[in-house]
C-alpha positions as CSV (number, residue, x, y, z in Angstrom):
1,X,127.2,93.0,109.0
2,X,124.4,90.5,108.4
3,X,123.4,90.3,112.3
4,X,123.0,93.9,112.6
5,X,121.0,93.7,109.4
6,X,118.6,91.0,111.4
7,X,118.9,91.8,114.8
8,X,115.6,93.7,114.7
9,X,113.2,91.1,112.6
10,X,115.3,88.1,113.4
11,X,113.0,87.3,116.6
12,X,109.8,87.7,114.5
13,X,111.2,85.5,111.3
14,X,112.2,82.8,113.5
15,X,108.2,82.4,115.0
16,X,107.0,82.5,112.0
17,X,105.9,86.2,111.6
18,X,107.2,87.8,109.2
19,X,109.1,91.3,109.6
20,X,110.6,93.9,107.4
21,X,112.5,97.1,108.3
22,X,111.6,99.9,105.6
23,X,113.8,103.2,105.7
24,X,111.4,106.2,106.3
25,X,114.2,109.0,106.2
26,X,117.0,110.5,108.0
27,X,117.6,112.0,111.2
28,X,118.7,116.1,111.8
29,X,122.4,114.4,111.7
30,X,121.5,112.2,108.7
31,X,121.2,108.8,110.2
32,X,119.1,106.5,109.1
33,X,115.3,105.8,110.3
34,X,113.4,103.0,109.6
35,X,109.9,101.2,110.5
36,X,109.4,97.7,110.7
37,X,106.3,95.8,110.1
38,X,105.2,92.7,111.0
39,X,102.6,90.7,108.7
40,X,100.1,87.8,110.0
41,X,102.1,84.1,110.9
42,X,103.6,82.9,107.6
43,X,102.3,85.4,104.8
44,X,105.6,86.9,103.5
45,X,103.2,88.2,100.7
46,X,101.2,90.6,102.6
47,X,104.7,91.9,104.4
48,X,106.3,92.3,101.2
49,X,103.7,93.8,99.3
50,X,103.5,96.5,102.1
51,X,106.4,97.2,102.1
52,X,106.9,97.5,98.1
53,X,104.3,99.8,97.9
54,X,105.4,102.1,101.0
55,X,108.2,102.2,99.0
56,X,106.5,103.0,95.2
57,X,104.5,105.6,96.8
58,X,107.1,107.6,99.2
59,X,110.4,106.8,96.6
60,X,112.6,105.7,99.8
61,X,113.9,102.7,97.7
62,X,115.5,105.6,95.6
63,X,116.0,107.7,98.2
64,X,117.8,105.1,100.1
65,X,119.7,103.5,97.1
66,X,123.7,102.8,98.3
67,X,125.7,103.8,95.6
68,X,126.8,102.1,92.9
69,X,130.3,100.5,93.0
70,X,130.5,100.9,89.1
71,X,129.5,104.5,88.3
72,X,133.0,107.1,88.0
């Protein structure tokens, strides 16, 4: 649901900091792990270009992709 999505940046978003969670991998019984970071008081910017670039450079927005609803 969308407030388990938020639960964990919610607090930080709210303030004025901005948060992201980023998956980092998977656990020995395939759960998922994450990190969040947290950027300076109202730069979204600096979060998010973080976190795309974690991303670019370790594929975990591939990695992590859900399936698609359309592929057979």
């Amino acid at each position: 649901t969308r407030e388990a999505l938020l639960r964990n940046t919610i607090v930080f978003n709210s303030t004025g900091f901005p948060a992201v969670s980023i998956p980092i991998g998977l656990t020995k019984d395939n759960m998922p792990v994450a990190v969040q970071m947290i950027g300076p008081p109202f730069r979204e910017d600096k979060i998010l270009a973080v976190a795309y670039n974690y991303e670019c450079i370790n594929n975990t927005g591939i990695k992590f992709m859900p399936p698609s609803p359309f592929t057979t």
